[in-house]
N, C-alpha and C positions, 0 to 999 in steps of 0.2 A: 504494500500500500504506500502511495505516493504520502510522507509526510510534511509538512507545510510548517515545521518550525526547527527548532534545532535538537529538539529529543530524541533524534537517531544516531546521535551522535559523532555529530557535523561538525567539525573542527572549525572554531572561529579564527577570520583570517584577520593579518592588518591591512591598510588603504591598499600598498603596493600587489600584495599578492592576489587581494581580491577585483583590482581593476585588470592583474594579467588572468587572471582566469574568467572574467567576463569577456574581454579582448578575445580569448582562443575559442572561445565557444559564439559570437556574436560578429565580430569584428567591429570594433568600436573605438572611441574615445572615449574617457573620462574625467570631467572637470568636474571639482568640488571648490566647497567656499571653507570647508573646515575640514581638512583632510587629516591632520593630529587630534582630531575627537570618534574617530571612527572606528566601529565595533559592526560585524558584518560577515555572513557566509554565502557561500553558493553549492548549490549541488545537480548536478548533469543526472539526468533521471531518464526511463523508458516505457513507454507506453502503448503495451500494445503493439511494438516494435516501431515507435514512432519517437524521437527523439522529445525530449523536455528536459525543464531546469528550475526549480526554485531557488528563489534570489531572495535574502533577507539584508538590509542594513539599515544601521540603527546610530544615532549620532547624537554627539554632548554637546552642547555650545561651547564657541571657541569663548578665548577672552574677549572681553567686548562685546560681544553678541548678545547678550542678555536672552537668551530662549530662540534664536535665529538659526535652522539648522536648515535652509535652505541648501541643496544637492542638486546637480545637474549632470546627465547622462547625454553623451550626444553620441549618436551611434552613427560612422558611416560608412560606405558601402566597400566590400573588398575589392579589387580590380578584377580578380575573377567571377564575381557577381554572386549572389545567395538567390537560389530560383527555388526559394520556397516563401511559406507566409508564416508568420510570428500571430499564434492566439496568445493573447496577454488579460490574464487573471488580477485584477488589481485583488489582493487577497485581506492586506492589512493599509491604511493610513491611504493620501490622497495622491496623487500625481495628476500632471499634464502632459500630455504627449501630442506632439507638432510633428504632421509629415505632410509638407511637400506647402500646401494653402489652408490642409485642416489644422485645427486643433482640435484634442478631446479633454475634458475633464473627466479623470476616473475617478469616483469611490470605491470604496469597499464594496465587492461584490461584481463589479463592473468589468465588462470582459469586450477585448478591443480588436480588429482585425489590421497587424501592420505586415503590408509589403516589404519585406524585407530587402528586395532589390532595390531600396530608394530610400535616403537616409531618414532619421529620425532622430529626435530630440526627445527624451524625457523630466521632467522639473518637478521636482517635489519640496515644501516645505516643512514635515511632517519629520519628529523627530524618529519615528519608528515606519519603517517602507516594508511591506511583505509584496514579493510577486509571482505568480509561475506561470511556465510561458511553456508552448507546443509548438514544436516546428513541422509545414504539414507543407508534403511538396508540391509546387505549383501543378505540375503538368495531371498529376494525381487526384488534385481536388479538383481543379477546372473541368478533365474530363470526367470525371464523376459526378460533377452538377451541369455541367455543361452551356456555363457560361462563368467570366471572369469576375471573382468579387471584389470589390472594391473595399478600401482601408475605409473602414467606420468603426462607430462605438456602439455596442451593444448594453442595454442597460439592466440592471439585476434586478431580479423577483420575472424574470421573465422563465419558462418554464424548461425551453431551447438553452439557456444560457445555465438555471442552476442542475439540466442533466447532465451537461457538457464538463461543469467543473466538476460535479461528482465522478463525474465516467473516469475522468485522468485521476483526479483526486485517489480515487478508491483503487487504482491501479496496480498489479503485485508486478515490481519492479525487478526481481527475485526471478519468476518463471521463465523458463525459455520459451523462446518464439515458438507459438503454435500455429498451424492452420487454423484456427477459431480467432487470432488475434486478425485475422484478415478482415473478418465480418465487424469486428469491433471497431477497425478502423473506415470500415463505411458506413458504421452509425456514427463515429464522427464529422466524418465529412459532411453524411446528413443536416446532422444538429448545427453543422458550422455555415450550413446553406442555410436553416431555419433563419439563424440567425443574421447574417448578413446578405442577403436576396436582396435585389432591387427592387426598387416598388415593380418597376416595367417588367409588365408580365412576362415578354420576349427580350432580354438582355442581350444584345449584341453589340461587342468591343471591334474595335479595329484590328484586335487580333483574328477574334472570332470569324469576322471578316476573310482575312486571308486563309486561314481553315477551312472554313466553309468550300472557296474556292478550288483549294486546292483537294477537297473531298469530290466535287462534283469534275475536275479535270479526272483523279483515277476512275470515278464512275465512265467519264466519255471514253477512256482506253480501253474500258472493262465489259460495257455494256452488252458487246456483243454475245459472249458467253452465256450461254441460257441459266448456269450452275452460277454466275454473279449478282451476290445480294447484300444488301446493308453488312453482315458479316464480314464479308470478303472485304468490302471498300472500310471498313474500319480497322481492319488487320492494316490493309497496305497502308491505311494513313496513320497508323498507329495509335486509334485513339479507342474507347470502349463505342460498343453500340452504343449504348443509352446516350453518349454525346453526340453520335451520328443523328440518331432520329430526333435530340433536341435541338442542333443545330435546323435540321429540317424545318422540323415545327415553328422554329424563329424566325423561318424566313416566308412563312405561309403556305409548308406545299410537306409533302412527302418522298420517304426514298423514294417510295415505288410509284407517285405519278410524277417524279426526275425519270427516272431509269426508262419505262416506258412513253416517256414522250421524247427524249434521246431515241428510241427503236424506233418508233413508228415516224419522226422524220424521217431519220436516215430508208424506211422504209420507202417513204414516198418521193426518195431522191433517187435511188435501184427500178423502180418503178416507174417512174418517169426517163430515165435510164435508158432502160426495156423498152419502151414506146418507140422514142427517138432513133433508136436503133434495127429496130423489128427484130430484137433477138427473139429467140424460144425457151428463154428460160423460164423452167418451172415456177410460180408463183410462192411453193411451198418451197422452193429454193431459196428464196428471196428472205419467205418467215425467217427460216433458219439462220439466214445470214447476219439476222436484225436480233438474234437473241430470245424467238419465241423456238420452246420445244413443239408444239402442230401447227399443222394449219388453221384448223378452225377456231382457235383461242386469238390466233394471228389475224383471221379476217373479221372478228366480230369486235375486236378494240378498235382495229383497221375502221371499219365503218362506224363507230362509234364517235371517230374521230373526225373522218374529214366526211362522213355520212352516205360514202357508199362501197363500194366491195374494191376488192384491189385492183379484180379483174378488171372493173369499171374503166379504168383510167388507163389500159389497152383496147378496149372499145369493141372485142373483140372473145369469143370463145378459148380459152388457153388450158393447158392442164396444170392441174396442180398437185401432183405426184401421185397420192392415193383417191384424189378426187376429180369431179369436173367442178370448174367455175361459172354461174349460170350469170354473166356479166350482163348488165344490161349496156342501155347508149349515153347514160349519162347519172348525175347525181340524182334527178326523182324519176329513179327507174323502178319498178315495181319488184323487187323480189321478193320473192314465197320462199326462197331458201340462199342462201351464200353458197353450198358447200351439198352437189349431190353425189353421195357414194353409188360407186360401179361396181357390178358383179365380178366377185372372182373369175 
């Protein structure tokens, strides 16, 4: 169980040692106003196999300060960049944390979402600071909520916020990594979407943006393949489904009316093709080529779409492998059937 003070027997550090050990765990800077009154520990913790760390410091007044035990933390970014997010527990006393044009006022209780790729200020005047913080990797959570959260404050007595500090809080730090800790850490992630969700029901960043894009370019490569589905184009883009189909959903449409209206132009581009040419290819050569397994699943989306049979737009009687095509002369031609089977 994750402990939240120093009863576990947490070696108290002085100033120096405990700003190099917030340094190697965060990459930071640390400026104080009373650096020879300082009393303070840290401890690197596991969650679930999810990195964490409670942070305690605790300060005298210097001479002259009469009760002023103002502290400042300014954290910034390492040249190699940190591509995860910081959930930060204000656990004990008050801080303010500045990143980028926000600011947050934390209390006690109060749980905060920081970008860790983009620096951060923390300020407290509180002679005693409790914190614990989760580090939760970007590409992990994004694709698991499937859009990108944004650095906000979360506020306590919320029901998202006191599951979340309990779930880590109540943590056996101790166990090895199990398969069950996987499922725990997608009810984090969960709780960490409860909590910081945009109001806008459909969330799309500028990243998400070139994601998106770059999902529906493997779809155009892919489309052909009748065995190619939201699976497959989430493998190659390397992201989970459920961020495949919310990216989808965000943009008003689905995999599968993309995929299929990807086949059925390129159908009506072969087809048109076919005409110009007077080849004799098969119609159900054509299905196959556009990524439908028969033909008649192919002619009935086929008319669906552009409102009348494929053979239509040959003008003419053609075969279509296992079938005849009963084409009429044009789009309001009468057909009784698309698709009549012939006697063995």
């Amino acid at each position: 169980m994750l402990q939240c003070d120093a009863d576990a027997g947490t070696p108290q550090l002085d100033f120096e040692a405990w700003r190099a050990l917030l340094r190697s765990n965060c990459g930071g800077e640390v400026k104080v106003t009373a650096p020879n009154a300082f009393a303070g520990w840290m401890r690197r913790l596991s969650a679930y196999g999810l990195a964490a760390a409670a942070v305690k410091i605790q300060w005298g007044p210097a001479a002259g300060d009469h009760g002023c035990y103002a502290h400042r933390v300014e954290r910034t970014v390492r040249q190699n960049g940190a591509d995860h997010y910081l959930v930060l527990f204000q656990v004990a006393g008050q801080s303010t944390l500045t990143q980028i044009d926000q600011t947050m006022q934390l209390t006690a209780g109060d749980v905060a979402l920081v970008d860790a790729s983009r620096p951060a200020t923390y300020l407290s005047r509180h002679r005693s600071v409790q914190w614990l913080s989760l580090h939760l990797p970007r590409k992990s959570l994004q694709s698991h909520l499937g859009f990108e959260p944004q650095a906000r404050l979360g506020r306590h007595g919320t029901r998202a916020g006191s599951l979340l500090f309990n779930l880590i809080r109540e943590a056996d730090t101790e166990a090895a990594f199990s398969a069950s800790d996987l499922y725990m850490q997608l009810a984090i992630y969960d709780l960490v979407g409860a909590l910081f969700a945009s109001s806008d029901p459909s969330p799309v960043s500028c990243s998400t943006d070139k994601l998106f894009a770059r999902i529906c370019g493997v779809i155009k490569n892919g489309f052909s393949d009748p065995d190619f589905g939201p699976h497959e184009a989430a493998v190659a883009a390397r992201v989970s489904l459920r961020y495949v189909q919310k990216l989808f959903t965000a943009h008003g449409t689905t995999f599968s009316e993309f995929i299929y209206s990807l086949r059925l132009d390129h159908a009506g581009y072969l087809l048109h093709r076919r005409a110009l040419l007077g080849s004799g290819q098969p119609l159900s050569e054509i299905a196959y080529a556009c990524g439908f397994r028969d033909y008649p699943h192919f002619a009935r989306r086929f008319r669906n779409r552009f409102g009348y049979s494929p053979g239509a737009q040959a003008g003419y009687h053609q075969s279509a492998g296992d079938g005849i095509v009963r084409a009429g002369t044009g789009e309001s031609a009468s057909l009784t059937h698309d698709v009549q089977a012939t006697a063995p």
